[in-house]
N, C-alpha and C positions, 0 to 999 in steps of 0.2 A: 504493500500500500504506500509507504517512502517512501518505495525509491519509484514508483508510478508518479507520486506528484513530485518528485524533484525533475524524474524525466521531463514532465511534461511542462517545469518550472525553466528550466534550462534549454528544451527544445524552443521555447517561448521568448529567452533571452537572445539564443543565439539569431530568433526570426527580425528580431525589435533592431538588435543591431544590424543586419542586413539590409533593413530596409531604409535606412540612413545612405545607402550608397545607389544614386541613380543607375539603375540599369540592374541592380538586381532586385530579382523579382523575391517580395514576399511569400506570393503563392507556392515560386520555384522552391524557394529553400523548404515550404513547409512539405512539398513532393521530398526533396532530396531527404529532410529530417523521419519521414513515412509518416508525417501527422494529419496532410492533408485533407485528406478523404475523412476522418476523424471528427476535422473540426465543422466542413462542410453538412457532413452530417448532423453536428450536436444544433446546429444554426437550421438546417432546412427542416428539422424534425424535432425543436425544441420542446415544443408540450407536450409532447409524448413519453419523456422521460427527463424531466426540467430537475427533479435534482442533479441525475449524473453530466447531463449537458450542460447545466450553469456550473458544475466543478469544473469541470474541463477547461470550459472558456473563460473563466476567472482564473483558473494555474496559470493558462498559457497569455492571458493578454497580462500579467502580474510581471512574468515574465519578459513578455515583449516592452513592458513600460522599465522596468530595472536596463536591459537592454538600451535602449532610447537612452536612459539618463545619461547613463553609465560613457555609451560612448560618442552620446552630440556633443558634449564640450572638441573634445579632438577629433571629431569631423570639421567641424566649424571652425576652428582653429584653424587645421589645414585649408578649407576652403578660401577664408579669408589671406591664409599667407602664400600660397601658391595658386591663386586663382586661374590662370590658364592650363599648368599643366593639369589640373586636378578636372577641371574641364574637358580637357583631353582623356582623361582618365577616364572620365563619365560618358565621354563619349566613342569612345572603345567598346566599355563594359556594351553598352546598347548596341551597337554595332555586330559584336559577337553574341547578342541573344538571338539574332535571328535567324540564323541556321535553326536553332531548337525551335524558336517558335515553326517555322516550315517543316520540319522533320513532324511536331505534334499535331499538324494538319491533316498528314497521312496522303497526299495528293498519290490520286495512280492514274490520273487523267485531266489535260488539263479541263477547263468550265469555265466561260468567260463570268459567268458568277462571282467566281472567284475574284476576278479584276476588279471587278461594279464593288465589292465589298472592302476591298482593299482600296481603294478610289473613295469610299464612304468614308472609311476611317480613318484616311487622311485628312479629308475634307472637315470633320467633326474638329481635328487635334486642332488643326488650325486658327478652327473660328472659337477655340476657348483661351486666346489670346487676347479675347474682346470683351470675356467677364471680370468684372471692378476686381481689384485687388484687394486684401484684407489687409491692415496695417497692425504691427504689432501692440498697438495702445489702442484700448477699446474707449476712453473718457469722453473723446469728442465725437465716437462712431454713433455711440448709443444703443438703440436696439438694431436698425441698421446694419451695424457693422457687425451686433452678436447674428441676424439673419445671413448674410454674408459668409461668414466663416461658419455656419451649420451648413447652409448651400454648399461650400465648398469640400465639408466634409463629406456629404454626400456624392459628390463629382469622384471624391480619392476612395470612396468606397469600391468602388469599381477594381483600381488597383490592389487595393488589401485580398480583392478576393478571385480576380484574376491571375492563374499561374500565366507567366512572362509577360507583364506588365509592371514594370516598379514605382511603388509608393512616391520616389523620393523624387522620381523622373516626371510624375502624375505634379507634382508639388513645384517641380520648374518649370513643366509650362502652365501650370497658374499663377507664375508668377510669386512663388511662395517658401521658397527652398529653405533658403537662407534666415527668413523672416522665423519659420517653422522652429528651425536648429535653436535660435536665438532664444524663442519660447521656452521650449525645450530644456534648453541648458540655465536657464533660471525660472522653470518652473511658473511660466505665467499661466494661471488658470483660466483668466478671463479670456484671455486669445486660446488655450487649450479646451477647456470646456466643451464652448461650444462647436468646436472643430471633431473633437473626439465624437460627441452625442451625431453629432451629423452624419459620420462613417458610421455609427454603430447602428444607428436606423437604415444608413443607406447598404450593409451588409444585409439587414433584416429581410429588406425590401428585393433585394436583386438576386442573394444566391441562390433559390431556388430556381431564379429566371436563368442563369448562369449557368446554372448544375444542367440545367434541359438545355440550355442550348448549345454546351460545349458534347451531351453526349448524344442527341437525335443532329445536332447538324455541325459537325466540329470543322471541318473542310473552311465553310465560309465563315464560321466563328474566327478561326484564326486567323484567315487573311483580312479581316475587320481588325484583328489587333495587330498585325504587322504592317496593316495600315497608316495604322494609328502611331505606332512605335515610329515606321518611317515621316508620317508626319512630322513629330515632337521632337526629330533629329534640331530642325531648324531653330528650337529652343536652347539647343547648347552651342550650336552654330555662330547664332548673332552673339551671346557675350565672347566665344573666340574671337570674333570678327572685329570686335570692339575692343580687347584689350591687347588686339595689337595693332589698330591703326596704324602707330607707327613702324618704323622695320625694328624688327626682333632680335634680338643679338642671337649670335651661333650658339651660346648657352642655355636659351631658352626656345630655340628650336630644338636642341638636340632633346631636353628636357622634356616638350611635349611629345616628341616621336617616340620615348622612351615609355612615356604614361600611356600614350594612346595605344600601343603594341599592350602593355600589361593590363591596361582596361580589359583589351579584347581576348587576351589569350586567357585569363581569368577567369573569365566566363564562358567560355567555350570549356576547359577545365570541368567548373562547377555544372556544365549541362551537360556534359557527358558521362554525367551520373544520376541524373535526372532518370525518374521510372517513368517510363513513357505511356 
């Protein structure tokens, strides 16, 4: 019985910190940790046995929140002190999820479905570069800005429960990365709160929807979210494109080629372990 909740405390820490880092997927790791189907379950069949399903999911998000604390200070630290290569970094990792997202779609033919759907989920990532942004001080938002960041956490619900979509990736192109980390790493409730209550409805709400649609139509499911992933490239894109305006010294190019290769090889790595 211990050593089940420390498992399930620890598979839950290791999920919280991973999802700190753009391009790895929350879903992926809780596949690679063998939780996932576990937890999708305790969420799509919650009343049905609400003691043992709320244990569950109170060990592992417990854990996923110790995780977060634990290691947003030094994410955030490095984001802030090597902002391009770390960039580069995030944009690798994303780069090389998408062999695994293609391989979990199973194609044995092509289906211009396929395209229309991946065309879809581009088009979607896009145009959520045009919802307000939440700021980290709620004083002058008011209720506003607490609707705002529930909205929002219902937009990153999506990610938390899609395997190969990442939380942190869902969070820069909202506009929110960094703002998120910040909270985070001092514990602001009022920017957390309602961001947290948002996802957890917006888990409530979709993964059943999620669950059926990744197992009756998984083909176009996925190319809707490599879609989507190729969209929200252009999110790590423009702040590269920006902090080097100017020319780059040979130190800081060789430094991003270095990050962008160990993004990408990273994850390829971690998806080749993935249970398909």
């Amino acid at each position: 019985m211990i050593k089940s909740i420390l498992s399930t405390i620890l598979k839950g820490l290791v999920v919280g910190a991973s999802m700190l880092v753009p391009g790895v997927s929350g879903g992926t790791t809780c596949i690679l940790l063998g939780i996932y189907d576990k937890l999708i379950h305790a969420v799509s069949s919650f009343f049905s046995d609400i003691k043992r399903n709320f244990a569950l999911l109170a060990l592992f998000c417990l854990g996923a929140g110790i995780g977060m604390i634990l290691f947003s200070r030094a994410m955030l630290w490095a984001v802030e002190t090597w902002k391009l290569p770390m960039m580069c970094f995030f944009l690798g990792a994303i780069i090389g999820s998408l062999p695994m997202l293609y391989r979990q779609a199973k194609v044995e033919r092509f289906n211009p479905a396929y395209v229309l759907f991946a065309v879809l989920g581009f088009a979607i990532v896009l145009a959520l570069q045009f919802i307000p942004k939440p700021e980290a001080g709620l004083v002058a938002g008011g209720l506003g800005q607490v609707a705002l960041l529930f909205a929002s956490g219902l937009v990153i619900a999506v990610a938390l429960v899609l395997p190969g979509i990442s939380t942190s990736h869902m969070l820069i192109v909202l506009g929110m990365y960094e703002t998120t980390l910040q909270a985070i790493k001092t514990l602001n409730l009022p920017y957390l709160v309602p961001l947290g209550l948002g996802g957890l409805l917006g888990i409530v709400l979709i993964t059943g929807l999620i669950e059926k649609a990744l197992t009756k139509f998984p083909r176009v499911s996925y190319f809707f979210i490599i879609g989507f992933v190729l969209g929200s490239l252009k999110f790590l894109i423009d702040p590269i494109l920006a902090d080097s305006s100017g020319m780059p010294s040979a130190l800081e190019l060789v430094a991003c080629a270095v990050t962008l290769a160990a993004g990408y090889f990273a994850i390829r790595v971690v998806s080749k372990y993935s249970k398909e």
